[in-house]
N, C-alpha and C positions, 0 to 999 in steps of 0.2 A: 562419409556421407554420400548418397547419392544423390546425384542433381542431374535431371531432365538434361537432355542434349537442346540445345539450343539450335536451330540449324538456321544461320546469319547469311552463312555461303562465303563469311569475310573471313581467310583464314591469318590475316593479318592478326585480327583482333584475339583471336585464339590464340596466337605466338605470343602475343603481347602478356594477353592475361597468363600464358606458361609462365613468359620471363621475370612479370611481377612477382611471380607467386614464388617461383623460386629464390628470388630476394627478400621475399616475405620472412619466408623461409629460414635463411641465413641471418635475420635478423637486420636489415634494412630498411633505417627509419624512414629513410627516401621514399622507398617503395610505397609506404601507409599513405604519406602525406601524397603523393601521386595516386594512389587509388582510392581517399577520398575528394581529391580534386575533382579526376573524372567521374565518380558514382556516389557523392554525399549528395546530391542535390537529388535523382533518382531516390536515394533511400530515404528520405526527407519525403519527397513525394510518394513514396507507398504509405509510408506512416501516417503522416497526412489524412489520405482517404480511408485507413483506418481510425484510427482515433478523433480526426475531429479537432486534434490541439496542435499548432503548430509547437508548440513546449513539447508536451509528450513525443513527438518526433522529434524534436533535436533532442532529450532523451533516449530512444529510438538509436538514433543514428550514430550516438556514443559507445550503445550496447554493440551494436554491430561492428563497427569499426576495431573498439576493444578487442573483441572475439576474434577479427581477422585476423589481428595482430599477434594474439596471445594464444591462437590455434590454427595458423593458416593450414596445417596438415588436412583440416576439416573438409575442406577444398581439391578439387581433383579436376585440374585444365582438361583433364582427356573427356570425361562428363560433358562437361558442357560450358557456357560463359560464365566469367566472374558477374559480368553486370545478373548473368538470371540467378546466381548462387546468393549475392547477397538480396536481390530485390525478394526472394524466398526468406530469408533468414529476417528482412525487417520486415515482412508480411506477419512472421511467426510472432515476433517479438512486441510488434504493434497488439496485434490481437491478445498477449500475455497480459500486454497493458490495459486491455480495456475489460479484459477479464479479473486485474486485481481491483481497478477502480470500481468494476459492479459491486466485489465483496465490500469492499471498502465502504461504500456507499450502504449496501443493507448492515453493514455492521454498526455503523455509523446511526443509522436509523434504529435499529433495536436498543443501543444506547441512548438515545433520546427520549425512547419510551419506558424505557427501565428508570431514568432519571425522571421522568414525568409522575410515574406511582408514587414515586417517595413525597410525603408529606411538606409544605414549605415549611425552612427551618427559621423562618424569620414571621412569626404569625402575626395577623395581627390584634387591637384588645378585642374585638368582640366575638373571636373565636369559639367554638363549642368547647366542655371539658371532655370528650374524646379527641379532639384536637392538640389538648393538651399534652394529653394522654400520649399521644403518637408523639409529638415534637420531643417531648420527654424520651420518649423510647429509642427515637431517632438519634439522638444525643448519644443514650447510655450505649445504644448499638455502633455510633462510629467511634465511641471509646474504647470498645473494647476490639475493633477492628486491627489485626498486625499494621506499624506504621508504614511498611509503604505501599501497602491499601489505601489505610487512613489519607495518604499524601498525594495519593490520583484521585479517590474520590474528592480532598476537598478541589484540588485544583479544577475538574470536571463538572462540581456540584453550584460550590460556593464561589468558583472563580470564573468560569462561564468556558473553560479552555477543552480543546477534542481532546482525543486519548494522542493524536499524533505534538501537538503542540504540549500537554503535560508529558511527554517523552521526553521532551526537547528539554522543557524543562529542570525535569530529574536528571539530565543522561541516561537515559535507558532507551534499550530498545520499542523501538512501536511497538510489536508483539509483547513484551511485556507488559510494557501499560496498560495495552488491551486485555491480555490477560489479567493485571490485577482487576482493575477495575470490575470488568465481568463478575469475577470472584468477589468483591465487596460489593454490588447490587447484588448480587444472588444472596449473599449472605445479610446485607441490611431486607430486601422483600421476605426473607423468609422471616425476620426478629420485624417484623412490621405488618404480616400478612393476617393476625389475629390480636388486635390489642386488646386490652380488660376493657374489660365494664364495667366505669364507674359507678353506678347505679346495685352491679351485681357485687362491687367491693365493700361498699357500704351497705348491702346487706337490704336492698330495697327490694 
């Protein structure tokens, strides 16, 4: 990786950051815990003025950390400083982060509106009989849903939980949850997008 030359004028700090790194290197856990000593709080504070969440930056600051650890090669003393190589790398990783919360967020919101269409499955008595009609259909369509559709949508629908919290629940991956789910709202809006006419069943 290339990293901008940092020009400090301190060639101390240059040595320094070679000799860490070649401990890194060699596998040196001294080394970690000494270069998050002097630059966790620095990477904490870029994360910081990206994200907004003091959480998500000590997130942040795990990812990087890890990564120095587990690929210090990534790094090149001749380049430039460790302090400018990781405050780049928690810059990159801060903005990762707020790049998945945006999705996260409008994903989160399309499922709220996909659960909004669906008809309530608990009616009450003065209901119309297309209302019926729909709750009926609503029914026969999460029965016939595969069960671990059926078992995100109830916990989403019926149980008030996000797709990340019925994850949790199942053990399963977020992405899967997500993915069912999607897949049984698509699949219940389309067996609910046209119910009978009971008027035109009885032939009126």
């Amino acid at each position: 990786m290339v990293v901008p030359v940092e020009s400090t004028g301190d060639t101390s700090v240059q040595l320094s950051d070679a000799e860490l790194h070649r401990r890194l290197v060699y596998g040196d856990e001294s080394a970690l815990a000494e270069a998050y000593a002097a630059y966790g709080g620095l990477v904490r504070a870029v994360a910081v003025r990206v994200t907004h969440s003091p959480a998500a930056a000590e997130d942040v600051a795990q990812e990087v950390f890890a990564q120095l650890w587990s690929r210090p090669y990534a790094f090149d003393a001749d380049r430039g400083s460790l302090r400018t190589w990781l405050s780049m790398l928690a810059h990159r990783r801060a903005v990762d982060w707020v790049r998945s919360e945006a999705r996260h967020r409008k994903d989160a919101r399309a499922d709220d509106l996909a659960l909004h269409a669906i008809p309530d499955a608990a009616p009450g008595p003065d209901e119309t009989v297309v209302d019926r009609e729909r709750s009926l259909l609503l029914h026969s369509a999460l029965a016939e849903l595969p069960q671990p559709q059926r078992e995100v949508v109830h916990l989403a629908y019926f149980a008030g939980r996000t797709y990340r919290q019925a994850a949790v629940e199942l053990g399963i991956p977020e992405g899967t949850a997500k993915t069912r789910l999607r897949t049984a709202l698509r699949t219940l809006a389309e067996s609910l997008a046209d119910p009978p006419d009971p008027a035109l069943e009885r032939g009126a």
